[in-house]
C-alpha distance (Angstrom), angle and dihedral (degrees) to the residues before:
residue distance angle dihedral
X1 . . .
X2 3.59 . .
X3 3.92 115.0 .
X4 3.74 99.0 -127.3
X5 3.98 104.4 -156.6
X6 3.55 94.4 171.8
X7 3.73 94.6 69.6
X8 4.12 91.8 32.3
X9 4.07 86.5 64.4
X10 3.60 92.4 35.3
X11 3.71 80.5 61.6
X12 3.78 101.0 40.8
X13 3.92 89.6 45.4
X14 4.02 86.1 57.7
X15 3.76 98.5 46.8
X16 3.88 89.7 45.1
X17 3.95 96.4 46.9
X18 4.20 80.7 55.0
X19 4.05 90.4 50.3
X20 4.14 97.8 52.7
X21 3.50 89.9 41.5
X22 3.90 86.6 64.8
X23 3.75 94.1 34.3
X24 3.59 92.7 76.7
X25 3.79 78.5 -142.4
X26 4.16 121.7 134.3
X27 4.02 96.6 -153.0
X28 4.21 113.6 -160.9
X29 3.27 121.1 -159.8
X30 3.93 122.4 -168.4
X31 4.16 126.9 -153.3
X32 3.75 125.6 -160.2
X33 3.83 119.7 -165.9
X34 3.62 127.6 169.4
X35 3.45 124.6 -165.0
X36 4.25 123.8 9.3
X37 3.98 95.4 -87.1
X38 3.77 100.6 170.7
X39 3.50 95.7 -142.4
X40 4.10 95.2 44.5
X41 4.07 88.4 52.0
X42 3.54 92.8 52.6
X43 4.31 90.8 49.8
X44 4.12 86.6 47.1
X45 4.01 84.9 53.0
X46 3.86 98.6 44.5
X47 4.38 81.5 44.9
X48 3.32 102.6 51.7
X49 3.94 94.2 37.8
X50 3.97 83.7 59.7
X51 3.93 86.7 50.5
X52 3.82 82.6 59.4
X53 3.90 93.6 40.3
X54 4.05 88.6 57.9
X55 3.65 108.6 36.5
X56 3.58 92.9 -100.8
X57 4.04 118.0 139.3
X58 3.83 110.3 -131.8
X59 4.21 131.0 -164.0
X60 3.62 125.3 -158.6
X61 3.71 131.5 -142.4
X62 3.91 121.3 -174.3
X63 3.66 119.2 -173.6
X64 3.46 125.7 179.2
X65 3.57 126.3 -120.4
X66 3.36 105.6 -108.7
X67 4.05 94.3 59.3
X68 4.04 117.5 124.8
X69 4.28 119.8 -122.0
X70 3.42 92.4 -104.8
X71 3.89 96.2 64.0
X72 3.37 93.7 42.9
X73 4.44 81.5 54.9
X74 3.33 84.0 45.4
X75 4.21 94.8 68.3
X76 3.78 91.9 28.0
X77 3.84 87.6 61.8
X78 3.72 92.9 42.4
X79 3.85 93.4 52.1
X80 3.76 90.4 42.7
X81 4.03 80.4 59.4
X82 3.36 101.1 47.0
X83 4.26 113.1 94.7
X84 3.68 94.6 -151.8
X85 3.57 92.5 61.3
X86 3.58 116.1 88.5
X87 4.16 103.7 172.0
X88 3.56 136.2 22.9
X89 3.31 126.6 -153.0
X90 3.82 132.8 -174.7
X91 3.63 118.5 -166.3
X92 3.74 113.8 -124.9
X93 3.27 145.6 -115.5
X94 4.15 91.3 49.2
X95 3.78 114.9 -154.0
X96 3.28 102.7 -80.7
X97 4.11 97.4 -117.2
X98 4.25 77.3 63.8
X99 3.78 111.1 94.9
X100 4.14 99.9 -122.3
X101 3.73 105.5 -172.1
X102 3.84 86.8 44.6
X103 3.28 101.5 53.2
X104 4.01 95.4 38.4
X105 3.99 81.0 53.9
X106 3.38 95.3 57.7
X107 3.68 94.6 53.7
X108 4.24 105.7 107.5
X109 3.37 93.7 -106.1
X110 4.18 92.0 -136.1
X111 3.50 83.3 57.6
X112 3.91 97.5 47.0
X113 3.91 98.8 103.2
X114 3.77 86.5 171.8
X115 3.64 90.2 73.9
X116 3.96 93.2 -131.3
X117 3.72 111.9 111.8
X118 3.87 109.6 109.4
X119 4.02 91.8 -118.1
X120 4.06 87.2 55.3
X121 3.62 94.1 43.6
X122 4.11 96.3 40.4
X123 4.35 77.4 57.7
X124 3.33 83.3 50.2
X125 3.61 99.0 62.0
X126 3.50 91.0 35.8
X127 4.08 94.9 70.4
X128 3.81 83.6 -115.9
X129 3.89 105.2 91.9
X130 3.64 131.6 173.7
X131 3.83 108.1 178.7
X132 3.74 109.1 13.2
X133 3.83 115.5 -161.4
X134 3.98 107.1 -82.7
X135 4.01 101.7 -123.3
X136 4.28 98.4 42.7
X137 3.93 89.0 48.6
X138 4.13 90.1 53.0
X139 3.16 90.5 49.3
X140 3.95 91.2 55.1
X141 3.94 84.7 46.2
X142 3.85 90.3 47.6
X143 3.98 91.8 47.4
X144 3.98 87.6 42.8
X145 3.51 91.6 47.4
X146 3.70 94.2 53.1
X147 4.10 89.7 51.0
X148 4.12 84.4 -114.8
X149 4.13 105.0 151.9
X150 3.59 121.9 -142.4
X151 3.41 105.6 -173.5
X152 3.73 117.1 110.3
X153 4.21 87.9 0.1
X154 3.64 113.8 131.6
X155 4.09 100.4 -122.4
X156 3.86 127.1 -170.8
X157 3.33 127.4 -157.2
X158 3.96 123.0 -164.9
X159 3.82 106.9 -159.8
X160 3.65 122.2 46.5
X161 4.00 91.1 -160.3
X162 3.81 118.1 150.7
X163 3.69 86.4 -122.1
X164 3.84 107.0 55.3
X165 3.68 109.7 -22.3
X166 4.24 100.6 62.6
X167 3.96 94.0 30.2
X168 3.79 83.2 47.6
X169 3.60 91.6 65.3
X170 3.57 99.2 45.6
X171 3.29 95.8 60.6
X172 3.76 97.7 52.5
X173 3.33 89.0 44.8
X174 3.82 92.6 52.1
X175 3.90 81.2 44.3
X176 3.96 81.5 63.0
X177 3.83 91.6 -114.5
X178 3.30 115.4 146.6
X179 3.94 107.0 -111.5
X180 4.17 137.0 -144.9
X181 4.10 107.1 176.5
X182 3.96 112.2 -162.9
X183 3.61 135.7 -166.3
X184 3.72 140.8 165.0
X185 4.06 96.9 -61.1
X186 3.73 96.5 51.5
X187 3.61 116.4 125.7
X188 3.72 123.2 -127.5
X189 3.79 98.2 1.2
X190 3.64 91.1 -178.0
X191 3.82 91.6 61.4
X192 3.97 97.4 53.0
X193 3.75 98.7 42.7
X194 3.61 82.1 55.1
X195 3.68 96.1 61.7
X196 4.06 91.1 51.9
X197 3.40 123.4 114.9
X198 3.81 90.9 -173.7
X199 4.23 112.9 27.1
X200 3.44 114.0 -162.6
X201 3.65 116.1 -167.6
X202 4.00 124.9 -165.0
X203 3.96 111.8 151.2
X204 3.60 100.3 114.5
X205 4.22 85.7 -131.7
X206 4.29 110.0 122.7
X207 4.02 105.5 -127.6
X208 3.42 101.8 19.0
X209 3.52 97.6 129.2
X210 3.96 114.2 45.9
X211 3.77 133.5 -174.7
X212 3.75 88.1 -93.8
X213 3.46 101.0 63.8
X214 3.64 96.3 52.1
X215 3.88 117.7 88.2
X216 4.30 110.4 -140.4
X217 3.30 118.6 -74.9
X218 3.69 101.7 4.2
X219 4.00 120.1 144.2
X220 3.50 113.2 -112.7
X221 4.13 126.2 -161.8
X222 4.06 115.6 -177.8
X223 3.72 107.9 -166.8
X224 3.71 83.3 178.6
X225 4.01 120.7 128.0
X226 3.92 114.7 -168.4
X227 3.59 131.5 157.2
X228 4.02 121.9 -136.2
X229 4.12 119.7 177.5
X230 3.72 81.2 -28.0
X231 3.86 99.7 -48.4
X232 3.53 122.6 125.4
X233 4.17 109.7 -129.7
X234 4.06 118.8 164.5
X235 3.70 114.7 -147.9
X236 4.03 102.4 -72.6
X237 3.54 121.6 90.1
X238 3.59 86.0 -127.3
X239 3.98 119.2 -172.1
X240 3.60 88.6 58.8
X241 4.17 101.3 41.5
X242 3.69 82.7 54.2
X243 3.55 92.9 70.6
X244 3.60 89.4 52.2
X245 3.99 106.7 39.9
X246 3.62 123.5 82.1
X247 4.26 87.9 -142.5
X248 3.93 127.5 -3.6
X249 3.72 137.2 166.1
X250 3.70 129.4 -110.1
X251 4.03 125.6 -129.6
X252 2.87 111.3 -103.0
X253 3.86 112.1 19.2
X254 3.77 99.1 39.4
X255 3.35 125.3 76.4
X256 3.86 98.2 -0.5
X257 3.95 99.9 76.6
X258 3.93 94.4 46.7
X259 3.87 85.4 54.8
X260 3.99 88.0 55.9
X261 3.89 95.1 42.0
X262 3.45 95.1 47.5
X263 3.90 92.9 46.8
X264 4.42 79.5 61.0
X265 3.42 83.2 46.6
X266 3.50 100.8 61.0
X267 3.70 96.1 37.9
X268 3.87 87.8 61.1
X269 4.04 88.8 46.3
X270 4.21 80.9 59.1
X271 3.56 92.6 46.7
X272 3.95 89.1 55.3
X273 3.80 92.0 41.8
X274 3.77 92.6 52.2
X275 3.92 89.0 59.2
X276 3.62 93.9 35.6
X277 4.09 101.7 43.5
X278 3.08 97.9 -156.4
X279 4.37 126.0 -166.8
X280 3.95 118.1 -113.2
């Protein structure tokens, strides 16, 4: 079966366009970008074209590259101020002269609809989350969607970023999966992706995971995005691995659209909390 994300946002989108338009709620999101990353202006396109899509308003701010950490604070703090703002979002990776963790921190974490502020992802971890990283939580959706249980599956995850990788295995884990987290010291990858039921792959390396490292019939999700001549691949060899897997998403078109619908998602969730207030 392949795990057709396209159509699963396409769906999502629709049902949540119907929900704000009952709200009587205006959601805003706001985008940060620095620098003209090819790659990072196409993502702020395809994000605020879903704002559209939904009903939600959407504000863009361009930087160029060259900026110091301290103006990029500088907007952060003004958006976090701003009451008709209801999610922030700052496109990642930052140059690398930008201060990341600093200027992620200073994000409000009630508006951090990216799910990466400490506070969200210590609630996270907790079992009691607020915002949950965009791309783990569609995958959840996709897997729901697709009537795939995860409780008492095995699942592996290759990537233990803060972004996907570690949030990833939270969730499955507050899913009441049983969980294995890899990374670039593991021993023997080969012999624990075979033992997962659902392989999760987010390294950002094409061919990382080939057919023999994948036990039959196990569900595989690559969040990975690569470029080859000009083609986009994710990280799982994946002509051959379909043979194998009972399910697995295609690059593009799988796990890239839930990521964007879920990031409208969460912005309307801090549109609701902002009228609601509620205690964390």
């Amino acid at each position: 079966m392949i795990l057709d994300g396209k159509a699963c946002s396409e769906d999502l989108l629709d049902v949540l366009k119907e929900e704000i338009g009952k709200s009587g709620l205006h959601p805003r999101l706001a985008t940060l970008i620095v620098g003209s990353d090819p790659g990072s202006q196409m993502y702020i396109r395809m994000k605020h074209r879903a704002c559209e899509k939904v009903g939600i308003g959407s504000v863009a701010i361009d930087l160029p590259a060259g900026v110091t950490t301290d103006r990029v604070l500088q907007d952060v703090r003004r958006l976090n101020d701003d009451p008709d703002i209801d999610g922030i979002l700052v496109q990642l990776p930052l140059p690398a002269a930008i201060r990341s963790e600093q200027v992620i921190r200073s994000i409000r974490a009630d508006k951090d609809v990216d799910g990466f502020h400490p506070c969200n992802l210590g609630l996270l971890f907790a079992g009691s989350p607020r915002f949950v990283p965009c791309t783990p939580k569609g995958i959840m959706t996709l897997l729901e969607k697709n009537h795939i249980g995860v409780a008492g599956q095995h699942a592996v995850v290759v990537g233990r970023s803060i972004d996907v990788g570690r949030p990833m295995a939270a969730l499955f884990s507050n899913a009441d999966a049983t969980v294995t987290l890899c990374h670039s010291r593991t021993r023997n990858l080969s012999d624990e992706t075979r033992r997962a039921d659902i392989l999760v792959s987010a390294v950002g390396k094409p061919m990382t995971i080939r057919a023999g490292m994948v036990k039959e019939g196990a569900v595989v999700i690559d969040v990975g995005i690569n470029q080859i001549g000009g083609k986009l691949v994710g990280d799982v060899d994946f002509a051959p691995v379909r043979e194998i897997a009972s399910a697995i998403t295609p690059v593009p078109g799988g796990v890239g659209p839930m990521t964007i619908a879920t990031l409208m998602e969460n912005t309307f969730l801090a549109a609701k909390w902002r009228v609601c207030d509620p205690v964390w």
